[in-house]
C-alpha positions as CSV (number, residue, x, y, z in Angstrom):
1,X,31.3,-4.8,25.6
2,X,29.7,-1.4,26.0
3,X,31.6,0.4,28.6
4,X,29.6,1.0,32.2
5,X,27.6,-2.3,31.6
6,X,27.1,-6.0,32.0
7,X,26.0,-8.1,29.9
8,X,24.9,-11.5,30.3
9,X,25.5,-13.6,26.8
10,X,22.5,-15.6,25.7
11,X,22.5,-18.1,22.9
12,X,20.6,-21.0,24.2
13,X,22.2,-24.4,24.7
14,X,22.1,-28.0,24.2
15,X,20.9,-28.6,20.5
16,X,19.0,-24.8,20.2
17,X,22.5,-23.6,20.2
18,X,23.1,-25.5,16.7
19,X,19.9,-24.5,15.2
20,X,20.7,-20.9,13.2
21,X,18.8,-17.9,15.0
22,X,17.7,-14.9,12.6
23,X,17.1,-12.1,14.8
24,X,14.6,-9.2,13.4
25,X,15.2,-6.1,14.8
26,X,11.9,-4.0,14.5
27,X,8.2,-5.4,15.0
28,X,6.7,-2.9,12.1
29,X,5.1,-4.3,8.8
30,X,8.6,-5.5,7.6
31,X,9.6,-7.0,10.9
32,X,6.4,-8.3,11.3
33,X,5.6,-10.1,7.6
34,X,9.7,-11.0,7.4
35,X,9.1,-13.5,10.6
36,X,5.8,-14.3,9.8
37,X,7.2,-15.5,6.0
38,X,9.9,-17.4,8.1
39,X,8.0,-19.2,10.4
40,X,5.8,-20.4,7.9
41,X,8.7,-21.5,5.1
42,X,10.8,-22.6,7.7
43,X,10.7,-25.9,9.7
44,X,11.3,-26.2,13.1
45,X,14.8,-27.4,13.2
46,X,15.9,-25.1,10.5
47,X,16.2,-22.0,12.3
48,X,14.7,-20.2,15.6
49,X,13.3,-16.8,14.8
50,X,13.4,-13.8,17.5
51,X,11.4,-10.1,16.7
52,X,13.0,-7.7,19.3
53,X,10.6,-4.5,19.4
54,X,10.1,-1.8,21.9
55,X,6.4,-2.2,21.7
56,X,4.3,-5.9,21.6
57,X,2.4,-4.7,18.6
58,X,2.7,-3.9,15.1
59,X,1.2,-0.1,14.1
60,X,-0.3,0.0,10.7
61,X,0.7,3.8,10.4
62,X,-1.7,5.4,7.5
63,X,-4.3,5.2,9.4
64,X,-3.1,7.4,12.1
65,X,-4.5,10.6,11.1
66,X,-8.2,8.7,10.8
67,X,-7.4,8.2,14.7
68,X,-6.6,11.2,15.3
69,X,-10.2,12.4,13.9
70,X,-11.8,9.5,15.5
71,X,-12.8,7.6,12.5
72,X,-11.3,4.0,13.9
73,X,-10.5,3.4,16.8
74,X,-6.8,2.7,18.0
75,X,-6.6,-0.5,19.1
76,X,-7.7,-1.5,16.0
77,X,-4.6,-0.3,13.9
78,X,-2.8,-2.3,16.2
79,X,-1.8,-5.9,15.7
80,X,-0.4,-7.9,18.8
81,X,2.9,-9.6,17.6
82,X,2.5,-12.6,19.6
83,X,-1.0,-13.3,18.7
84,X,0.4,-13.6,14.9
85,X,3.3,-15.9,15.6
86,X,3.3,-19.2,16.6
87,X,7.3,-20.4,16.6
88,X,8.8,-16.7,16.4
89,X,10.3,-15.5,20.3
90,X,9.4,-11.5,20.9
91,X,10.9,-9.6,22.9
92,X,10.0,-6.5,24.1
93,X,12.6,-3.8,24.8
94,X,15.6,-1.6,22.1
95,X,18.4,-3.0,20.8
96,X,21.1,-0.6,21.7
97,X,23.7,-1.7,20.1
98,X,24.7,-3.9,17.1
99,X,27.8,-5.7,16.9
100,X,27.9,-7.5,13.7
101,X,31.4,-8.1,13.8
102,X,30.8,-11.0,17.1
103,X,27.3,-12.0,15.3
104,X,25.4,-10.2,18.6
105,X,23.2,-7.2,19.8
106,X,23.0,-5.3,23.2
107,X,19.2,-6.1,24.1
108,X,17.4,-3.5,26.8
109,X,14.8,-4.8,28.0
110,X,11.5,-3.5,29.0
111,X,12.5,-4.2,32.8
112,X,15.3,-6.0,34.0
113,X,18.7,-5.5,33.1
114,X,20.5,-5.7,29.6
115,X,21.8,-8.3,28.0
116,X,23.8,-9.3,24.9
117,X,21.9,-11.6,22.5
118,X,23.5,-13.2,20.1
119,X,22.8,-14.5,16.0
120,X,23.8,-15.9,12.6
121,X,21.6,-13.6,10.9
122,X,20.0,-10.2,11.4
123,X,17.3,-8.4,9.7
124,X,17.1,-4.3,10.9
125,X,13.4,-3.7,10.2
126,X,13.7,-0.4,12.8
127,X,11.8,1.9,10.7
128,X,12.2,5.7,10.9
129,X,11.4,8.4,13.5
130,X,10.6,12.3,12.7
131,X,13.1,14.3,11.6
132,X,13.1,17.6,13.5
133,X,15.5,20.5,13.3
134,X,17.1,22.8,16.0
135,X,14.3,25.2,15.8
136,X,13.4,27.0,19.3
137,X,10.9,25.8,21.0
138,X,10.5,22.6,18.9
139,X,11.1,20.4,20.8
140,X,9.5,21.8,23.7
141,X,5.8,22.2,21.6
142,X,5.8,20.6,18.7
143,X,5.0,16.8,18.5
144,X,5.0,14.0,15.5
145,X,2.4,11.7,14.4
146,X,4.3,8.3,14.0
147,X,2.6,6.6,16.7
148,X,-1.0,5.9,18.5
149,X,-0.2,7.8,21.4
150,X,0.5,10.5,19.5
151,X,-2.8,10.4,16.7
152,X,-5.0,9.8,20.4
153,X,-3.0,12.9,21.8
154,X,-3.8,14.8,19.1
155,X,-7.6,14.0,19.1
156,X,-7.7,15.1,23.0
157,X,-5.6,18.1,22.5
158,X,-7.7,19.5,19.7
159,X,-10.9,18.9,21.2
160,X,-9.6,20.6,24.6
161,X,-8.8,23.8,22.6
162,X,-12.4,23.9,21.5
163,X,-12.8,24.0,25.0
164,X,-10.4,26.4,26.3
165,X,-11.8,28.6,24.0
166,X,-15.2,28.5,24.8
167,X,-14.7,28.7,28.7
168,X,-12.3,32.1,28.3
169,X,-13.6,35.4,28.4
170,X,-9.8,36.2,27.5
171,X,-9.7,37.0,23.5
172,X,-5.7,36.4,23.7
173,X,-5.8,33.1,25.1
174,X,-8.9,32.0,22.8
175,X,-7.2,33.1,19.5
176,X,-4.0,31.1,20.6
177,X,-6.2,28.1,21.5
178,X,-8.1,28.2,17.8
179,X,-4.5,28.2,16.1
180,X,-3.7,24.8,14.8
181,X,0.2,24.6,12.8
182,X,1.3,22.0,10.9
183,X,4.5,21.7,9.6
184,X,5.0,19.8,6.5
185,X,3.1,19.0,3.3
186,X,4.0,15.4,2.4
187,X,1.3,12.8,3.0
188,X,1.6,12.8,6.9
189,X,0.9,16.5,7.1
190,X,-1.6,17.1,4.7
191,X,-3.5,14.1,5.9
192,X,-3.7,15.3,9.6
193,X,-4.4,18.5,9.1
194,X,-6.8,17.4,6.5
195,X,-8.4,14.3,9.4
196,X,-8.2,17.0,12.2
197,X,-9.9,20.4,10.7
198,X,-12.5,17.9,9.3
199,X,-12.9,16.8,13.3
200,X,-13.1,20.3,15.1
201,X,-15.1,21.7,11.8
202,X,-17.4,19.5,12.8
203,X,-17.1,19.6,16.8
204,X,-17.8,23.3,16.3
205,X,-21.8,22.9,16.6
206,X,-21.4,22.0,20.0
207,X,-19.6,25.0,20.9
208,X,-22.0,28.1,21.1
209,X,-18.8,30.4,21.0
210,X,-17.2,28.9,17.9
211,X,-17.8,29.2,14.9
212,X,-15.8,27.8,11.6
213,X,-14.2,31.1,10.4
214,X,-12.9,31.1,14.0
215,X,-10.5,28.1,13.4
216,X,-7.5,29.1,12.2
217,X,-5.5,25.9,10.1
218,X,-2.0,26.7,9.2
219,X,0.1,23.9,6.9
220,X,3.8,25.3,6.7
221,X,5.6,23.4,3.7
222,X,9.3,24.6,2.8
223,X,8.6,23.3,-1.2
224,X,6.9,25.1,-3.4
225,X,3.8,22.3,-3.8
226,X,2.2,19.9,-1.2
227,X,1.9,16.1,-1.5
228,X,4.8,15.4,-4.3
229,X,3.7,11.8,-3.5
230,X,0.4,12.1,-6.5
231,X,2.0,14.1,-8.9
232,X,2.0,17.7,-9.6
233,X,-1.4,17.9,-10.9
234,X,-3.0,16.1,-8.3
235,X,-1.5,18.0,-5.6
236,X,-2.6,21.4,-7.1
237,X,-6.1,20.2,-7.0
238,X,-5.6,19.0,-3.4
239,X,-4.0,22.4,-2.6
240,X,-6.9,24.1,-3.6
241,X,-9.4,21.3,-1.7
242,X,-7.7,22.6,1.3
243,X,-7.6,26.5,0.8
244,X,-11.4,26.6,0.1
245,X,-11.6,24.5,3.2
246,X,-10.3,27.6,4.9
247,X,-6.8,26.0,5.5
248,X,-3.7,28.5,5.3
249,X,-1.2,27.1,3.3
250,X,1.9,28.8,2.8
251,X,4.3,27.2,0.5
252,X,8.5,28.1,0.5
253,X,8.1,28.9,3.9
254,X,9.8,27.6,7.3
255,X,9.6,27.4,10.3
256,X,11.5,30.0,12.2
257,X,11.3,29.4,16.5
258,X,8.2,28.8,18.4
259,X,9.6,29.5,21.9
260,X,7.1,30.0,24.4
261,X,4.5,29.1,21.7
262,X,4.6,31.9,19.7
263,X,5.2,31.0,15.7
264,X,7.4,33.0,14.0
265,X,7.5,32.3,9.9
266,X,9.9,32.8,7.6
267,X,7.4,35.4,5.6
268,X,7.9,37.2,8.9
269,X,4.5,36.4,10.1
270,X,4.3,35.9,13.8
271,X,1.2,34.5,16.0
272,X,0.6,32.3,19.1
273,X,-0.6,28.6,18.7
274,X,-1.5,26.2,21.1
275,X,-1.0,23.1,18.9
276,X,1.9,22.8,17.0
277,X,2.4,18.8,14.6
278,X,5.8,18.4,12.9
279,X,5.5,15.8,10.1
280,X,8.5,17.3,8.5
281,X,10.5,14.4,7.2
282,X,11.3,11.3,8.8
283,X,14.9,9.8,9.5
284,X,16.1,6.3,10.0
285,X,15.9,4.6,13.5
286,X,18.7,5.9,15.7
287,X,19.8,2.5,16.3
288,X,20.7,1.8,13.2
289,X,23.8,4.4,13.4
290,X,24.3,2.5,17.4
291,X,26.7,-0.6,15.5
292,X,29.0,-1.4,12.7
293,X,26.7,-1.8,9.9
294,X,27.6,0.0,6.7
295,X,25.3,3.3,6.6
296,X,24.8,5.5,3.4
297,X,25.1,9.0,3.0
298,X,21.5,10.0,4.4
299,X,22.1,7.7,7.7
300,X,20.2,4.9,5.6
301,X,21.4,1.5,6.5
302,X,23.3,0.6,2.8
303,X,21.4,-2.2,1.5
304,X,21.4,-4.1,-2.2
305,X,19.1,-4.6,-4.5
306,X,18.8,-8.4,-3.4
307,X,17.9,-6.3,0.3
308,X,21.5,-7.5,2.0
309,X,24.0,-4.9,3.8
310,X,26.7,-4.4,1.4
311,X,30.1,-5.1,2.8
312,X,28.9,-7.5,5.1
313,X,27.6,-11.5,5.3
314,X,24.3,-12.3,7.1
315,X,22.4,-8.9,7.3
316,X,19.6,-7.7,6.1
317,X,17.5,-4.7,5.6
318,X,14.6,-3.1,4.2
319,X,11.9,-0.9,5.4
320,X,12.3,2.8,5.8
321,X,15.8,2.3,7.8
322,X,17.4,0.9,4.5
323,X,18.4,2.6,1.3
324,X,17.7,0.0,-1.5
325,X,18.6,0.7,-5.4
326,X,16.2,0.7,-7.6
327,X,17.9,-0.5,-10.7
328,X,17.6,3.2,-12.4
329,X,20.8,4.9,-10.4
330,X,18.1,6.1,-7.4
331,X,16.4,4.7,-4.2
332,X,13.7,2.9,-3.7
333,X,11.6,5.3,-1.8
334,X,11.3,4.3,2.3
335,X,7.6,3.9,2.3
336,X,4.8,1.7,3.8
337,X,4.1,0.8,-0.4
338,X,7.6,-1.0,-0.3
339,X,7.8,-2.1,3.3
340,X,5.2,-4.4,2.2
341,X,6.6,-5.6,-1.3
342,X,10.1,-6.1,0.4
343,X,8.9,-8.5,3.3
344,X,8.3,-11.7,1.2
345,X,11.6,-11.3,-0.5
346,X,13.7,-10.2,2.2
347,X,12.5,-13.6,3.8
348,X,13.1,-15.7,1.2
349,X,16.6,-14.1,0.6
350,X,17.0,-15.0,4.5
351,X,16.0,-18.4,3.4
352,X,17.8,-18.7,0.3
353,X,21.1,-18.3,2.9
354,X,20.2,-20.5,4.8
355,X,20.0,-22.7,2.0
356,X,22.6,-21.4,0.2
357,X,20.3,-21.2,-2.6
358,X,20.4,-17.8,-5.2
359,X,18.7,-15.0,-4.1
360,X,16.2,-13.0,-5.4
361,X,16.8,-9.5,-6.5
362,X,14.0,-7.1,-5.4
363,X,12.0,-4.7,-8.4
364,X,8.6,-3.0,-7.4
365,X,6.9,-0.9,-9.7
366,X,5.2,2.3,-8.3
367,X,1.6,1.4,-8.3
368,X,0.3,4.8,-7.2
369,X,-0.5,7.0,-4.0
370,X,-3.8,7.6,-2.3
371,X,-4.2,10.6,0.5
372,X,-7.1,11.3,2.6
373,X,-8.1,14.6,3.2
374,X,-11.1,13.8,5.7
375,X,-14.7,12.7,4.7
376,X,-15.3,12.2,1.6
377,X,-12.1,14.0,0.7
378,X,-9.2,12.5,-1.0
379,X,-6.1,12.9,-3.6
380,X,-4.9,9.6,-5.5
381,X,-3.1,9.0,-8.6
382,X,-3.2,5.1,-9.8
383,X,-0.7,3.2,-11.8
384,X,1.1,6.6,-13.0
385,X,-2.3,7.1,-15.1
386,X,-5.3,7.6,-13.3
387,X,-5.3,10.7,-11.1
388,X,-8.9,11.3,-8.7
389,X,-9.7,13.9,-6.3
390,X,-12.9,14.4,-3.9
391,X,-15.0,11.1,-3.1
392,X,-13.4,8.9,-5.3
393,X,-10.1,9.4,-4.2
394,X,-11.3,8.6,-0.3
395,X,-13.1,5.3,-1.6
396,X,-9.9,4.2,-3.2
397,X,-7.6,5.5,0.0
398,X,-9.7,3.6,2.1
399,X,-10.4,0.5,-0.2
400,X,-6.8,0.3,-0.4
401,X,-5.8,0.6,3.2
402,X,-8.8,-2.1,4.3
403,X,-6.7,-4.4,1.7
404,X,-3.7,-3.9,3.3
405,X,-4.2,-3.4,6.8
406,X,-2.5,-7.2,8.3
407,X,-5.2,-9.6,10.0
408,X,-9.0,-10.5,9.3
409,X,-9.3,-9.8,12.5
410,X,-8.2,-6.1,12.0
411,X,-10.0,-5.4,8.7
412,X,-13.4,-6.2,10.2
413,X,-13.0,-4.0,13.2
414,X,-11.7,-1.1,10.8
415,X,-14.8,-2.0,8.5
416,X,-17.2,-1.4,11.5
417,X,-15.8,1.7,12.4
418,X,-16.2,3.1,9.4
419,X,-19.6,1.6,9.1
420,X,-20.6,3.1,12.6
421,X,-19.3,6.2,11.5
422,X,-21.7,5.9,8.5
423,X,-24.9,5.7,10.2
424,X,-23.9,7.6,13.6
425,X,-22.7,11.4,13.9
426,X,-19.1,11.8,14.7
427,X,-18.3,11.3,18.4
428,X,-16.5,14.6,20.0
429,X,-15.4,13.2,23.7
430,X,-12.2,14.4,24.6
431,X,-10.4,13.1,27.4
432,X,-6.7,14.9,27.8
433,X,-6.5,13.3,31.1
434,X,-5.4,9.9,29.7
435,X,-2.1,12.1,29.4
436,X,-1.2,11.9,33.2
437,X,-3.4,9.3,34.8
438,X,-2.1,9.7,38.1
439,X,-2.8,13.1,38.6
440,X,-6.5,12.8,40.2
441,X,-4.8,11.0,43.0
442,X,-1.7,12.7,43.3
443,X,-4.4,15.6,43.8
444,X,-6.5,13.8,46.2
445,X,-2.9,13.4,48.4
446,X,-2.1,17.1,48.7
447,X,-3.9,19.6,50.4
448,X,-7.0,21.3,48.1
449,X,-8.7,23.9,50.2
450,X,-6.8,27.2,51.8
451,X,-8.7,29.8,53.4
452,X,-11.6,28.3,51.8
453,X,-11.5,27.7,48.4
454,X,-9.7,25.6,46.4
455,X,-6.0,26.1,45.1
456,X,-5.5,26.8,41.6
457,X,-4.0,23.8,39.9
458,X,-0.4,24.9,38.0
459,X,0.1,22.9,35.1
């Protein structure tokens, strides 16, 4: 037991206790598909199924960045996990800790205190997190885009520096407010940057202050190319895309501090931003190192090609928290494309054990990578062959993300976004207040007015 806590052991009991429990750490695509694949193979005696999740919904991730520009809305890149399952148990709180060796996890729930949950078989389906470095000032200004409150806090944040810089008469804090950095040139990275100077670009006609050549877009990418994801030929033609779009790309450059703000480069240029992303990389779920699991030498959770933890009997792993071969001495890479491919199989395999069947040995061919760069802009390269830029690259980025987005139910509300979005003119309301509700009424509880005028709010 972890030291400084107590747990309550819960198995069920009577004849549940007999049944085989697979417990699925992580609610993401894997998570979600693994369970859903289970429930439906699976009868009712054969095994109880749990998802454990910190959240009560599944994110479809790539189309983050079209949240952040406002393109679709974010509730509907969300898919409630119980409203898909109809046998599976969610809970909603972390794992803390896995102990494989007893068969059990150390479950934190929401609310309430922890308990120890126990299982035959596990599935870690955690996904990853951003990767940041000890850079000053990171952590204190930068911020990721892996989740929906962080694409919607981006979307407020930008459109609020359009208007701190049109309500300042001070040229310092405007030219810090129309700084935008983003660190990292991968798809994350070049797609936000791409989603969000397509978003103020735009906003900029309502501002009688600002004009385009007053943005200032910086992408920051330590290789010496963006978006390795398409090939080098398709990237170039997206690096270009970008610079004539005004976007400041520097390439073989880093990040150097940003204390206080102020970005210093590793070319030695130095400048003041108000708005600093770091899509820099991504690293497996903490939790996965919180247990006894066998890891790999990149903190990857050391899986085989048949998408079992090596070393050890009833676990299971995939996703973007699992290093799985790919038959040719490397890695799969941990990305949505196989997340999706590896659900099926991973369940079967689950099922195959339980059965004590053969398993199946996971192989996915790389069937291509599609970027969006904003409207009508877009970098793809198709079955290793076909490589598009411009419009046809954001028809087959967003044909192929309307395809794999999960539910009907999701793909029509997606489609009448971007069918709203065709006929209606881009909608620029920010609203950076969802960021502390409570702050009108802590206001409204302290005094306002001395010696009559109002107190200057500190933020």
């Amino acid at each position: 037991m972890t030291e400084g806590r107590n747990y309550r052991l819960v198995h069920g009991g009577g004849d549940e206790a007999e049944i085989p429990h697979v417990l699925i750490v992580g609610g993401g695509y894997l998570g979600m598909y693994t369970a859903k694949r289970l429930e439906k193979k699976l009868g009712p005696g054969e095994a109880r199924i749990t998802v454990v999740d910190p959240n009560s919904y599944m994110t479809y991730q790539p189309f983050l960045p079209e949240i952040a520009a406002g393109s679709i809305s974010p509730r509907h890149v969300v898919v409630p996990l119980r409203k898909v399952f109809d046998r599976v148990r969610v809970l909603t709180g972390r794992v803390i800790r896995v102990d494989h060796a007893s068969r059990s996890v150390d479950f934190e729930p929401a609310v309430g205190d922890p308990r120890r949950i126990s299982y035959d078989y596990i599935v870690m389906a955690t996904g990853a997190v951003s990767r940041t470095l000890p850079i000053p000032g990171l952590a204190e200004w930068g911020i990721g885009i892996k989740t929906v409150e962080e694409a919607v806090f981006l979307r407020n944040h930008v459109l609020e520096q359009l208007n701190v810089a049109d309500s300042t008469d001070d040229p310092e804090i405007r030219r810090k407010a129309l700084n935008f950095v983003f660190v990292g040139g991968g798809f994350a990275g070049a797609e936000a940057i791409a989603e969000l100077e397509d978003l103020a670009r735009d906003a900029t006609r309502l501002y009688p202050s600002i004009g385009v050549d007053d943005l200032r877009f910086y992408l920051i990418e330590a290789a010496d190319r963006i978006l390795p994801e398409v090939g080098p030929d398709v990237g170039e033609k997206a690096l270009n895309q970008l610079k004539r779009r005004g976007i400041d790309v520097r390439l073989s450059t880093f990040l150097e501090s940003a204390v206080d703000q102020r970005i210093k480069l590793s070319d030695g240029t130095e400048f003041d931003a108000g708005t600093l992303v770091w899509t820099a990389g991504v690293k497996p779920s903490p939790v996965v190192q919180a247990g006894d699991l066998p890891l790999g030498p990149k903190g990857h959770i050391d899986t085989s090609e048949h998408l079992t933890v090596n070393g050890v009997d009833n676990a299971f792993a995939g996703g973007d928290n699992a290093q799985v071969p790919d038959g040719r001495g490397g890695f799969y890479p941990p990305n949505a494309q196989n997340a999706v491919r590896q659900a099926p199989v991973l369940a079967d395999n689950v099922i195959a054990a339980l059965r004590g069947k053969e398993m199946t040995r996971y192989s996915h061919s790389n069937l291509g990578a599609v970027a969006g760069l904003g409207l009508h802009k877009g970098a793809a390269q198709l079955f290793g062959k076909i490589k598009l830029t411009g419009r046809l690259a954001w028809y087959a980025h967003r044909s192929y993300h309307l395809y794999a987005v999960p539910t009907f139910n999701r793909k029509a509300r997606v489609l009448a976004d971007w069918v709203v979005g065709f006929f209606l003119r881009r909608d620029f309301a920010a609203l950076p207040e969802m960021d502390e509700p409570r702050q009108a009424f802590e206001d409204a509880s302290k005094p306002q007015v001395e010696n009559g005028q109002l107190l200057r709010r500190v933020s």
